[in-house]
MDTraj code that builds the backbone (N, CA, C; nanometers):
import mdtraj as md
import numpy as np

residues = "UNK UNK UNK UNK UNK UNK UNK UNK UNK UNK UNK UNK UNK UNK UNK UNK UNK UNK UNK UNK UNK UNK UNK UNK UNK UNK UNK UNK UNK UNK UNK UNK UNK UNK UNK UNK UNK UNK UNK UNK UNK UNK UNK UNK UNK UNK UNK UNK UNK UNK UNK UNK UNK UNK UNK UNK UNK UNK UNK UNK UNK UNK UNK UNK UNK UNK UNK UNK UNK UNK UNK UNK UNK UNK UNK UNK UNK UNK UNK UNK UNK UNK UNK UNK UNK UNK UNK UNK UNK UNK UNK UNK UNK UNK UNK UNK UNK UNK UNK UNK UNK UNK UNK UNK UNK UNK UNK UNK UNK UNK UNK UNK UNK UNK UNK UNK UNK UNK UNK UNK UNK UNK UNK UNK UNK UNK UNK UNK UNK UNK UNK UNK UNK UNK UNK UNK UNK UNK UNK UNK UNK UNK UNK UNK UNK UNK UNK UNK UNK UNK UNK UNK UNK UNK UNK UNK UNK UNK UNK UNK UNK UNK UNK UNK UNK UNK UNK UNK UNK UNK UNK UNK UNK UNK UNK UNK UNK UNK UNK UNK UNK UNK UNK UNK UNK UNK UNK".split()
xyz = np.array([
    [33.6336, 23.8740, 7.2139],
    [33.5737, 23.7549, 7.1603],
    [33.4424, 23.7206, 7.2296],
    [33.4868, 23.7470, 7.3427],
    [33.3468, 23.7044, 7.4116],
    [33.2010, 23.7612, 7.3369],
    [33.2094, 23.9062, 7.3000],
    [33.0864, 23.9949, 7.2467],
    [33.0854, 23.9244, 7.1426],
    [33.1473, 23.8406, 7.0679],
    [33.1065, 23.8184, 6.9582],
    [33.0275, 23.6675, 6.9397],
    [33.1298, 23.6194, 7.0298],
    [33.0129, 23.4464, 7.0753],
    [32.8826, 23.5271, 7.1428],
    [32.8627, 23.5974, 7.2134],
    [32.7369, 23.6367, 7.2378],
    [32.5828, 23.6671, 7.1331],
    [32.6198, 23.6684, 7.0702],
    [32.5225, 23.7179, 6.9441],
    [32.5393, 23.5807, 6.8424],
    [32.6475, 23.5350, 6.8452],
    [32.6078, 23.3997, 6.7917],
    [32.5668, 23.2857, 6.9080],
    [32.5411, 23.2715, 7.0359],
    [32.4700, 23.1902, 7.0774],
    [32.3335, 23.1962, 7.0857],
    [32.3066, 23.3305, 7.1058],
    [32.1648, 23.4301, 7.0819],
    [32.1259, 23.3743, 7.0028],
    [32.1608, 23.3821, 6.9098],
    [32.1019, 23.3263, 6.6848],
    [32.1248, 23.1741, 6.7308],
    [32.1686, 23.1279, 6.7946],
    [32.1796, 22.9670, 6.7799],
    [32.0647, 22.9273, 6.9183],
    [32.0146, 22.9827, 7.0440],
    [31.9610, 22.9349, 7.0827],
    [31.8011, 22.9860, 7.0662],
    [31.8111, 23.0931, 6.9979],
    [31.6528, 23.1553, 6.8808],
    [31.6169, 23.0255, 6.8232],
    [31.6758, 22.9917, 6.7358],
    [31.6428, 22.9619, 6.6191],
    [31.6380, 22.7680, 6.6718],
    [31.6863, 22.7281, 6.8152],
    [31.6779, 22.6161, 6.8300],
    [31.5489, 22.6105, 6.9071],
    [31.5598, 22.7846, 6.9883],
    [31.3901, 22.7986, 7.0367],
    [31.2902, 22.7308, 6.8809],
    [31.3186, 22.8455, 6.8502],
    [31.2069, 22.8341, 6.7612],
    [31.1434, 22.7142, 6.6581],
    [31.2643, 22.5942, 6.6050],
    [31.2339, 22.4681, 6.5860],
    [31.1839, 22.3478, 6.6806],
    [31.1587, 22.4149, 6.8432],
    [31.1067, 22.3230, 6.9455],
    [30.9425, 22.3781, 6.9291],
    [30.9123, 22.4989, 6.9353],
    [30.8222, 22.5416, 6.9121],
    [30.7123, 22.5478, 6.8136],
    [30.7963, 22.5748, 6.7231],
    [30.6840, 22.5990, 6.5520],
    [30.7052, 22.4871, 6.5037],
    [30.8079, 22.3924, 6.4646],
    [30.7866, 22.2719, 6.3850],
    [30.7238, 22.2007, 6.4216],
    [30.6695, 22.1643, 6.5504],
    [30.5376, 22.0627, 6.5638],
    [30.4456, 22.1114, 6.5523],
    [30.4401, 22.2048, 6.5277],
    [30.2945, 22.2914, 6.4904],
    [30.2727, 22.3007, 6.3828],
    [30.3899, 22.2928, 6.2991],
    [30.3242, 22.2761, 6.1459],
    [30.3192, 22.1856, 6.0735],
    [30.3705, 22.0384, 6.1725],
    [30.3376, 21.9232, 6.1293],
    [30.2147, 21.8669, 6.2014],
    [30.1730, 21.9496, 6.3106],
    [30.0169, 21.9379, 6.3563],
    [30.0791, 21.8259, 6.4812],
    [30.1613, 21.8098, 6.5376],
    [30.2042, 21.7936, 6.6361],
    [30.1622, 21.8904, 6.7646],
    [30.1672, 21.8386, 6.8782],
    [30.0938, 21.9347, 6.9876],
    [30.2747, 21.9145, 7.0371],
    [30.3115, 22.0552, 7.0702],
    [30.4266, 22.0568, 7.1686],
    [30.3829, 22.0263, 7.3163],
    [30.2924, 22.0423, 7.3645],
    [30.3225, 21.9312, 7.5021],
    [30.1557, 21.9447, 7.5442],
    [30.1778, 21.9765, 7.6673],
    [30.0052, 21.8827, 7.7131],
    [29.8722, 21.9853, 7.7134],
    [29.7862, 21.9830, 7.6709],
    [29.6559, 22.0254, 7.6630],
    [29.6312, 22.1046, 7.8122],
    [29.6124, 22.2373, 7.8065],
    [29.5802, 22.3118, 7.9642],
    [29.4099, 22.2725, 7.9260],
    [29.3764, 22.2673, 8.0890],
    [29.2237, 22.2594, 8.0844],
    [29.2058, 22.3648, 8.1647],
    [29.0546, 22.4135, 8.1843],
    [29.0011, 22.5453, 8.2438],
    [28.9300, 22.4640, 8.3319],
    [29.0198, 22.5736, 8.4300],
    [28.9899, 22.4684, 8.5911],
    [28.9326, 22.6254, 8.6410],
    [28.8143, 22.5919, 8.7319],
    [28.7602, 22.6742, 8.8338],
    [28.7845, 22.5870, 8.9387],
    [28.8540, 22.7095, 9.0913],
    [28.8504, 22.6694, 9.2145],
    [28.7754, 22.7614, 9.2933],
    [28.6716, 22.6287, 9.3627],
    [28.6247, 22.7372, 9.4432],
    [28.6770, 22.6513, 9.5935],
    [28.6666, 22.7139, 9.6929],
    [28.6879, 22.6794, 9.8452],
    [28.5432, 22.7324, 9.9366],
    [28.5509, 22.6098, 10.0260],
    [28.4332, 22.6563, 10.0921],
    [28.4989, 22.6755, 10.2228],
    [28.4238, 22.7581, 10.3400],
    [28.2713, 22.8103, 10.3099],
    [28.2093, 22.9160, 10.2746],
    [28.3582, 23.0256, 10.2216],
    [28.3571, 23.1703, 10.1109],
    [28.2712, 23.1510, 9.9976],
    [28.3198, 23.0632, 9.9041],
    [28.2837, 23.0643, 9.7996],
    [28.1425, 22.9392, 9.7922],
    [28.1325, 22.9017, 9.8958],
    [27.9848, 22.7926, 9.8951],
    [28.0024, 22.7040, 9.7159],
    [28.1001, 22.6556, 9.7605],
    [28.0980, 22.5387, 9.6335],
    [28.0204, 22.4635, 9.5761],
    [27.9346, 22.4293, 9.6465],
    [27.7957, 22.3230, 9.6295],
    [27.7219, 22.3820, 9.5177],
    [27.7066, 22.5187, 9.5032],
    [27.6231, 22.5785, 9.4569],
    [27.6694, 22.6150, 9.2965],
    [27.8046, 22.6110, 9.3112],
    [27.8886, 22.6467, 9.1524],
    [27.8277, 22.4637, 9.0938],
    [27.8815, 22.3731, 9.1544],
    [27.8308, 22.2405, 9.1296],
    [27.6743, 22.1937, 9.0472],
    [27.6123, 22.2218, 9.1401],
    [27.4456, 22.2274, 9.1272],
    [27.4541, 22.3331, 9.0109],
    [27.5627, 22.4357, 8.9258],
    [27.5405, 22.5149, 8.7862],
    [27.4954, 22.4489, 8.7176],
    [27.6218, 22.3232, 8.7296],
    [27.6915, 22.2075, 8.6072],
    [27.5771, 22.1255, 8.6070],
    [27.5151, 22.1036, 8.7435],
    [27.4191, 21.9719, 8.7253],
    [27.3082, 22.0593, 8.5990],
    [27.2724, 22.2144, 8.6474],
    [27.1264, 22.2405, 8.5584],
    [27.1567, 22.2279, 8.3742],
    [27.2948, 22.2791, 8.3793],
    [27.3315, 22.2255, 8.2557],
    [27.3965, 22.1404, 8.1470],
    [27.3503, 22.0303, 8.2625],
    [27.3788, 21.8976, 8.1586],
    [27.2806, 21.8124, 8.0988],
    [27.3286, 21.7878, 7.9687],
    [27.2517, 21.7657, 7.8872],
    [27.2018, 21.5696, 7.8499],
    [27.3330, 21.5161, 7.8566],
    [27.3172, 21.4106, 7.8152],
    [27.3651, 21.2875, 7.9754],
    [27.4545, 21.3492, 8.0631],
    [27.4660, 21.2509, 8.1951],
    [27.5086, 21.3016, 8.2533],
    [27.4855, 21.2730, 8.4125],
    [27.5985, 21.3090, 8.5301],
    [27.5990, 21.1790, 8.6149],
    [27.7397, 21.1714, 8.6322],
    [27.7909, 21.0819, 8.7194],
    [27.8790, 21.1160, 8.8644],
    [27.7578, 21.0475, 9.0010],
    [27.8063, 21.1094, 9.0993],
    [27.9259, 21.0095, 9.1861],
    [28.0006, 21.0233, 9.2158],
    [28.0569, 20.9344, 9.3321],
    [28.0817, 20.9926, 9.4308],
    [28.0408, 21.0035, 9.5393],
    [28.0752, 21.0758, 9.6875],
    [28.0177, 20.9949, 9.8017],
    [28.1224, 21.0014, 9.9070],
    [28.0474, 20.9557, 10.0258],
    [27.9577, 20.9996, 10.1186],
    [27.9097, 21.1610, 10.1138],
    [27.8061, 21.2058, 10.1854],
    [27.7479, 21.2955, 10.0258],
    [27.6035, 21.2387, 10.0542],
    [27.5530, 21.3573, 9.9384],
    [27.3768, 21.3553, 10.0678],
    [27.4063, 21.4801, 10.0618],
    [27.2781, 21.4327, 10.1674],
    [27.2163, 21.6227, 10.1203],
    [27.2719, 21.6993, 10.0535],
    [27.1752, 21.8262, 10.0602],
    [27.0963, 21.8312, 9.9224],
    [26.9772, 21.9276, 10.0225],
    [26.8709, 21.9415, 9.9596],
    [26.9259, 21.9904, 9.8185],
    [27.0184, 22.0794, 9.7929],
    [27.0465, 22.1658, 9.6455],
    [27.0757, 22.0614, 9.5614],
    [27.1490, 21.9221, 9.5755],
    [27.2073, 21.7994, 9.5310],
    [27.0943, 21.7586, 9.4476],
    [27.0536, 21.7260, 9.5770],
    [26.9085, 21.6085, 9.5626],
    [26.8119, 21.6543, 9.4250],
    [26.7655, 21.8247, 9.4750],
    [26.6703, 21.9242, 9.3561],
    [26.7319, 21.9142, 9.2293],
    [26.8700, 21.9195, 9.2398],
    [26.9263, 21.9817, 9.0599],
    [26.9347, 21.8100, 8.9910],
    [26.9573, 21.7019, 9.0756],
    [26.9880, 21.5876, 8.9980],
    [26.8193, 21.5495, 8.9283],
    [26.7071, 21.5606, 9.0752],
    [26.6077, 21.4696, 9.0342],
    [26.5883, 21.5973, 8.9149],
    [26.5991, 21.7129, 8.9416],
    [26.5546, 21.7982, 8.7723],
    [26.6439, 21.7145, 8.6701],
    [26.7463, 21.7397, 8.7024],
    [26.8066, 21.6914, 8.5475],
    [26.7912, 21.5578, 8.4939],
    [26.7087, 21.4371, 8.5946],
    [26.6658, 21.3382, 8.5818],
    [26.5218, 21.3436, 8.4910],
    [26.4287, 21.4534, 8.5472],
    [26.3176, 21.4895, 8.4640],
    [26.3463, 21.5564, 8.3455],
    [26.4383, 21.6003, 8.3077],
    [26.4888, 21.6317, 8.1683],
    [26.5195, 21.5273, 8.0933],
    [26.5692, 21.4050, 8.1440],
    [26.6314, 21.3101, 8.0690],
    [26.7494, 21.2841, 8.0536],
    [26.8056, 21.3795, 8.1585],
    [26.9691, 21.3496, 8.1669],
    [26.9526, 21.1906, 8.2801],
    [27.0652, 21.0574, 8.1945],
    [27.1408, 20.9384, 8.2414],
    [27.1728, 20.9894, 8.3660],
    [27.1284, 20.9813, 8.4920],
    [27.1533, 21.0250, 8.6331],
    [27.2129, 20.8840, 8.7324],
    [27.3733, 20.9099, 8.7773],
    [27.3604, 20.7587, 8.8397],
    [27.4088, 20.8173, 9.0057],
    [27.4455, 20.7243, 9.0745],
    [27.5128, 20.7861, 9.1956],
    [27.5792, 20.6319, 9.2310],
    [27.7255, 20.6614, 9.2799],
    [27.8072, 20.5958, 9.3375],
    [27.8413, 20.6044, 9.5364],
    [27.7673, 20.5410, 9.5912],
    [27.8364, 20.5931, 9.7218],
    [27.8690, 20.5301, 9.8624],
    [27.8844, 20.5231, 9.9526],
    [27.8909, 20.4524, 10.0638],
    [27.8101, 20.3438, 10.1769],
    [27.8077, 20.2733, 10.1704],
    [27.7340, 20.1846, 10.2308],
    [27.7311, 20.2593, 10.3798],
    [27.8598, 20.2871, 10.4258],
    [27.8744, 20.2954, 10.5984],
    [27.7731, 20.4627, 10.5984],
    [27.8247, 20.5030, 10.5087],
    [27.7320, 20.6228, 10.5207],
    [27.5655, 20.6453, 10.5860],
    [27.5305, 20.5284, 10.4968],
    [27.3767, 20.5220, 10.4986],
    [27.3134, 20.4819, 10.6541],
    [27.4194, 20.4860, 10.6982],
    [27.3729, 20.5143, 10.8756],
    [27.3092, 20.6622, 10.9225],
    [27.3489, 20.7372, 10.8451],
    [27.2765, 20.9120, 10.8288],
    [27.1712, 20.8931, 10.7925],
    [27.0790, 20.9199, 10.9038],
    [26.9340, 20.9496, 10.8852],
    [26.9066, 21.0335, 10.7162],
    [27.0011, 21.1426, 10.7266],
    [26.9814, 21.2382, 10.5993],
    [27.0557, 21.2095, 10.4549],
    [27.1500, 21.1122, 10.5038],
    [27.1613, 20.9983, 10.3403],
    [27.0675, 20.9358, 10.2892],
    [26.9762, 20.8598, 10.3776],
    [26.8919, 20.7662, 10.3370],
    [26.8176, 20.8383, 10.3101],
    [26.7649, 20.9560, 10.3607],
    [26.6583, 21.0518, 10.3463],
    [26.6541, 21.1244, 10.1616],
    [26.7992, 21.1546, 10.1741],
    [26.8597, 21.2379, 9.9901],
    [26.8478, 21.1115, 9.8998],
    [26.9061, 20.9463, 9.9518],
    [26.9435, 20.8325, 9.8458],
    [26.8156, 20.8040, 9.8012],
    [26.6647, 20.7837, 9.9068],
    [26.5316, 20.7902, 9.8753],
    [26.4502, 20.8802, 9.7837],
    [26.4667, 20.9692, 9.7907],
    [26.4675, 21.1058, 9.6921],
    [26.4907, 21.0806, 9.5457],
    [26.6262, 21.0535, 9.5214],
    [26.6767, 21.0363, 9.4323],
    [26.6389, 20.9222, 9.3554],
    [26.6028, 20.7263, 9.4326],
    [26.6106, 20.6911, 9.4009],
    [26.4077, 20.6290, 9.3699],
    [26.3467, 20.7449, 9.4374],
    [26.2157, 20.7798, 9.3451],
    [26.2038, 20.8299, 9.2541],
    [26.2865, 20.9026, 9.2449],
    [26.2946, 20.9862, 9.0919],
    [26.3684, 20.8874, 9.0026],
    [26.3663, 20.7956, 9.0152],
    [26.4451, 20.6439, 8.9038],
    [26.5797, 20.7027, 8.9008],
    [26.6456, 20.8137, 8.9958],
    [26.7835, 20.7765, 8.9727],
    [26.8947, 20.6184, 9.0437],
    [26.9483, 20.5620, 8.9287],
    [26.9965, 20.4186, 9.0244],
    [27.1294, 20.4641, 9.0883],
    [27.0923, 20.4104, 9.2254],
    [27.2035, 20.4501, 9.3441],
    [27.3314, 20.2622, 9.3178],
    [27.4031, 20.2848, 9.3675],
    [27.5012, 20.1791, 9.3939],
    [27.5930, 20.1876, 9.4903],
    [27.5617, 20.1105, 9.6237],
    [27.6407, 20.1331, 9.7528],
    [27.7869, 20.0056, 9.7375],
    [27.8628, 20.0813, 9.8039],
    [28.0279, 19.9840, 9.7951],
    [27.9680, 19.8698, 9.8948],
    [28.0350, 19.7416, 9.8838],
    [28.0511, 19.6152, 9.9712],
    [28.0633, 19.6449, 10.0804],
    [28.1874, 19.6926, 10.1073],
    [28.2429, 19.7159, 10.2051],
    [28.2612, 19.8559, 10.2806],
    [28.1984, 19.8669, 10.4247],
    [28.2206, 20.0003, 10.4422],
    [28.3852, 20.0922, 10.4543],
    [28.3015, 20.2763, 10.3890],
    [28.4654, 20.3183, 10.4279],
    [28.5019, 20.3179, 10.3010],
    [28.4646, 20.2681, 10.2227],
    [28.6062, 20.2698, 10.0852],
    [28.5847, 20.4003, 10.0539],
    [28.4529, 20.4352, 9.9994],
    [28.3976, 20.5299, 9.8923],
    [28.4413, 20.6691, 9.9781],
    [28.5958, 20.7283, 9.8942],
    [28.6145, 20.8124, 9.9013],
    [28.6316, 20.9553, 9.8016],
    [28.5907, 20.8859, 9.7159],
    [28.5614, 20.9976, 9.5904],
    [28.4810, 21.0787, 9.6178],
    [28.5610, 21.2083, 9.5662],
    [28.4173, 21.3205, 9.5950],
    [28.4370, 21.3746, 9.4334],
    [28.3366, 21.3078, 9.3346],
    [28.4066, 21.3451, 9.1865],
    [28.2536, 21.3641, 9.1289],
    [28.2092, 21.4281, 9.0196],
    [28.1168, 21.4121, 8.9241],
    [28.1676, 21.4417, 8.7637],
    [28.1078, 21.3389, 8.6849],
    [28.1628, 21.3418, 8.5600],
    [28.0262, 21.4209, 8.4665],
    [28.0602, 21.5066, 8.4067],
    [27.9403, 21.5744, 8.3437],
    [27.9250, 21.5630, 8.2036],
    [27.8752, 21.4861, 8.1226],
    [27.8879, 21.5079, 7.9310],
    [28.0059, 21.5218, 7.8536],
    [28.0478, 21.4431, 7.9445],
    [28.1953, 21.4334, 7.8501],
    [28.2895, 21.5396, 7.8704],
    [28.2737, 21.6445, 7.9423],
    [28.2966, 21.7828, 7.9101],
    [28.3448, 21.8125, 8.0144],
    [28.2986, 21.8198, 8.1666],
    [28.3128, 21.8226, 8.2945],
    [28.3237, 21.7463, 8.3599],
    [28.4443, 21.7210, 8.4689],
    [28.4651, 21.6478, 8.5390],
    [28.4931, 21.7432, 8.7114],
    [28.4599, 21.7093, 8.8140],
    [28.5051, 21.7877, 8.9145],
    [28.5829, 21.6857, 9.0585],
    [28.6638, 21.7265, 9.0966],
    [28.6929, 21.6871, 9.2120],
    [28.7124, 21.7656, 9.3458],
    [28.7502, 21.6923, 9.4554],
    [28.7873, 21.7982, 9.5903],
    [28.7699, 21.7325, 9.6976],
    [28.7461, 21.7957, 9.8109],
    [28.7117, 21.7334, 9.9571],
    [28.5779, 21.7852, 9.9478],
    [28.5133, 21.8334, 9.8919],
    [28.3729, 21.8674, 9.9351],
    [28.2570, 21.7556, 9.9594],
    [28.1914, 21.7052, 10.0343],
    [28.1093, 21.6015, 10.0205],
    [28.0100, 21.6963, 9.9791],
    [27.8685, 21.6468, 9.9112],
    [27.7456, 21.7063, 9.9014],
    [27.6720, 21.6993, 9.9502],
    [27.7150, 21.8173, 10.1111],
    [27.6503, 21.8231, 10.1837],
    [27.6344, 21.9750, 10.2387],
    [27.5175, 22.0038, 10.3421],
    [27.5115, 22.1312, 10.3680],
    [27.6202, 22.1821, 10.4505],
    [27.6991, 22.1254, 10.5059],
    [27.8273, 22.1594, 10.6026],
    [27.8974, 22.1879, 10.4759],
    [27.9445, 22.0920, 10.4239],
    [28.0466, 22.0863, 10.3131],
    [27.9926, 22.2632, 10.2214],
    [27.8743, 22.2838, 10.1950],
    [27.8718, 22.4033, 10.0963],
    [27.9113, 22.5295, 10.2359],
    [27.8109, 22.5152, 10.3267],
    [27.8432, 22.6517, 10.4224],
    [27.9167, 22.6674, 10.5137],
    [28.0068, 22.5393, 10.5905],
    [28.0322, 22.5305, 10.6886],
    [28.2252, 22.5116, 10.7414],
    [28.2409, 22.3893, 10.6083],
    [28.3813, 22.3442, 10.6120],
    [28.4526, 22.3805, 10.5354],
    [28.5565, 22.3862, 10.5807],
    [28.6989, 22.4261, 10.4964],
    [28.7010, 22.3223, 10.3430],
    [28.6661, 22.3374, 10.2485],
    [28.6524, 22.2808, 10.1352],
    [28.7227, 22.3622, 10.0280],
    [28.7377, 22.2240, 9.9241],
    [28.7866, 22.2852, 9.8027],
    [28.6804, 22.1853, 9.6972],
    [28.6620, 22.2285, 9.5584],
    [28.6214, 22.2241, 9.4706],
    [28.6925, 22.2581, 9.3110],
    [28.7207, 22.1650, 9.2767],
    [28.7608, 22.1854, 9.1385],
    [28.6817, 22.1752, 9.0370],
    [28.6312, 22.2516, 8.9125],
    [28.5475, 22.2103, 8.8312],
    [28.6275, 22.2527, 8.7098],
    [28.6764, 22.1098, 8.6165],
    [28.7386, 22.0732, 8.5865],
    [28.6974, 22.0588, 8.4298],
    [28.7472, 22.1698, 8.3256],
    [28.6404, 22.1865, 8.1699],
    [28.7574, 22.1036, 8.0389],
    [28.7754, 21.9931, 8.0699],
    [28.8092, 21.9311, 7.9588],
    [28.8422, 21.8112, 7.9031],
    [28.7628, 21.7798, 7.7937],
    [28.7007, 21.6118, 7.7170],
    [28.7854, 21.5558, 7.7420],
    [28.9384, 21.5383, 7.7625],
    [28.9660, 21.3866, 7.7672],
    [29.0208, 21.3672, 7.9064],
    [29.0338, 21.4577, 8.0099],
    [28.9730, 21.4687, 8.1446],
    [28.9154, 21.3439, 8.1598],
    [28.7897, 21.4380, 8.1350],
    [28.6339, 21.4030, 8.1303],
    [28.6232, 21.2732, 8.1399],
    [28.6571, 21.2186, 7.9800],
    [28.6583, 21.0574, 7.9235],
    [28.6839, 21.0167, 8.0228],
    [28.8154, 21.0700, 8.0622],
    [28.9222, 20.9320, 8.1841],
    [28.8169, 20.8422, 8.2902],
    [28.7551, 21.0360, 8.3246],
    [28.6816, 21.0222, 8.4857],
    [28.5349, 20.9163, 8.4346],
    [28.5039, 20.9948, 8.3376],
    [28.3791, 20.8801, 8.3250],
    [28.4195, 20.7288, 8.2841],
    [28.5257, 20.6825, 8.2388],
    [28.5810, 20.5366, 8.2052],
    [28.6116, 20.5087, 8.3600],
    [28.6803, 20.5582, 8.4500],
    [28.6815, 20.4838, 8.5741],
    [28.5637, 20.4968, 8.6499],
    [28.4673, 20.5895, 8.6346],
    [28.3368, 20.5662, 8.7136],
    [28.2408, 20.4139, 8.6453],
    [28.2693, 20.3884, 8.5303],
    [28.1983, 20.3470, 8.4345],
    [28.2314, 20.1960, 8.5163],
    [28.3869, 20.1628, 8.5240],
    [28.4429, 20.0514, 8.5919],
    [28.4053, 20.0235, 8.7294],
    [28.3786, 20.1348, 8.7957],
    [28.3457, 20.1055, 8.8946],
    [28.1820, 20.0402, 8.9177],
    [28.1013, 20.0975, 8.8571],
    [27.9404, 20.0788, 8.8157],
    [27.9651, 19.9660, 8.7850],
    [28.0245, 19.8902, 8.6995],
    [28.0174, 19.7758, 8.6582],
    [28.0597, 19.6479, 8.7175],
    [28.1450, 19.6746, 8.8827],
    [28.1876, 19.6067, 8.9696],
    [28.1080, 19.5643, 9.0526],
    [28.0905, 19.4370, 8.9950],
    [27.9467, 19.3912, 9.0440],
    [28.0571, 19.3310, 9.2175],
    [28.1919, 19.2927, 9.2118],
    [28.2037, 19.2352, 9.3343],
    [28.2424, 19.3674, 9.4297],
    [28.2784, 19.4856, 9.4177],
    [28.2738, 19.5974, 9.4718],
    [28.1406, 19.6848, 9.5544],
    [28.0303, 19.6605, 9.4291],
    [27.9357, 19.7505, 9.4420],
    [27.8273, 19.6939, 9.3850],
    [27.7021, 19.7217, 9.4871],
    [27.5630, 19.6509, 9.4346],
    [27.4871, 19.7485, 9.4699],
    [27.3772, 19.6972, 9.4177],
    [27.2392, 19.7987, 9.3848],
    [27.1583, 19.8507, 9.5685],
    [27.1791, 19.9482, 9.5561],
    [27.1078, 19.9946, 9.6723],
    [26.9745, 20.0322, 9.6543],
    [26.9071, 19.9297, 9.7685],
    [26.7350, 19.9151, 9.7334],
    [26.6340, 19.9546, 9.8278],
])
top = md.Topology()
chain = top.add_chain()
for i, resn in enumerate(residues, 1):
    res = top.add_residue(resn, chain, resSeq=i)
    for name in ("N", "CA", "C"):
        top.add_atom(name, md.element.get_by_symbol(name[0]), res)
traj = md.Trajectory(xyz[None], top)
């Protein structure tokens, strides 16, 4: 008996496979969650900064930075370009930071090239190391954007390829920009 329940549980758990599977698909139902195409890179092998600074040359319509050290030169070059293209360029970042000779040095840079900077209230908060790219790209990690961070430190980097990602990251950067009791205009 047993061989014979065998081949009928087979046919009964096929065919219960197969109504978890194909029937939401042909009612246009998604059976479960959307994979996104994630690149990891780790530094200081893979010099992450530099996969980053790709995304900045090819964005088209915005990038949104939040990090607490952005102080390298590769940062600074690919934003104020993509600022002279006409890419919406903003930056989110640390007040306590701007004690670095070479923050103030990159935030000046940037914020000649009319990109608008916005430092937190309070020092210490700003721990995001995220950029939101056209809807499309979003990245996170420990990497600050800095020259240690691309050649030096143990880093990771996620660059992160998909729209409603994306949306999320740019709706909470968006909230944050708009926190006027959080974050004000750095001048």
């Amino acid at each position: 008996m047993r061989w014979i329940l065998l081949p009928q549980l087979w046919k009964s758990f096929s065919l219960g496979f197969v109504i978890v599977l194909i029937i939401p698909i042909l009612v246009g139902a998604s059976p479960g969650p959307t994979t996104a195409a994630v690149e990891v890179w780790y530094g200081p092998d893979d010099r992450p900064l530099e996969h980053l600074v790709q995304t900045y040359d090819r964005a088209k319509r915005y990038i949104f930075v939040a990090a607490y050290g952005l102080t390298s030169p590769l940062s600074v070059k690919a934003l104020v370009g993509a600022k002279k293209r006409g890419v919406d360029v903003r930056v989110l970042t640390d007040r306590e930071r701007l004690n670095d000779p070479k923050q103030q040095t990159a935030l000046s840079a940037l914020r000649e090239a009319g990109i608008p900077i916005k430092i937190n209230r309070h020092d210490g908060l700003m721990h995001l190391k995220q950029t939101v790219i056209d809807d499309e790209v979003n990245t996170n990690g420990s990497m600050n954007q800095t020259t240690s961070g691309n050649r030096y430190n143990d880093e990771r980097l996620d660059i992160i390829r998909d729209h409603a990602m994306t949306v999320k990251a740019r709706e909470k950067f968006l909230l944050l920009w708009k926190d006027q009791e959080r974050f004000e205009e750095w001048k």
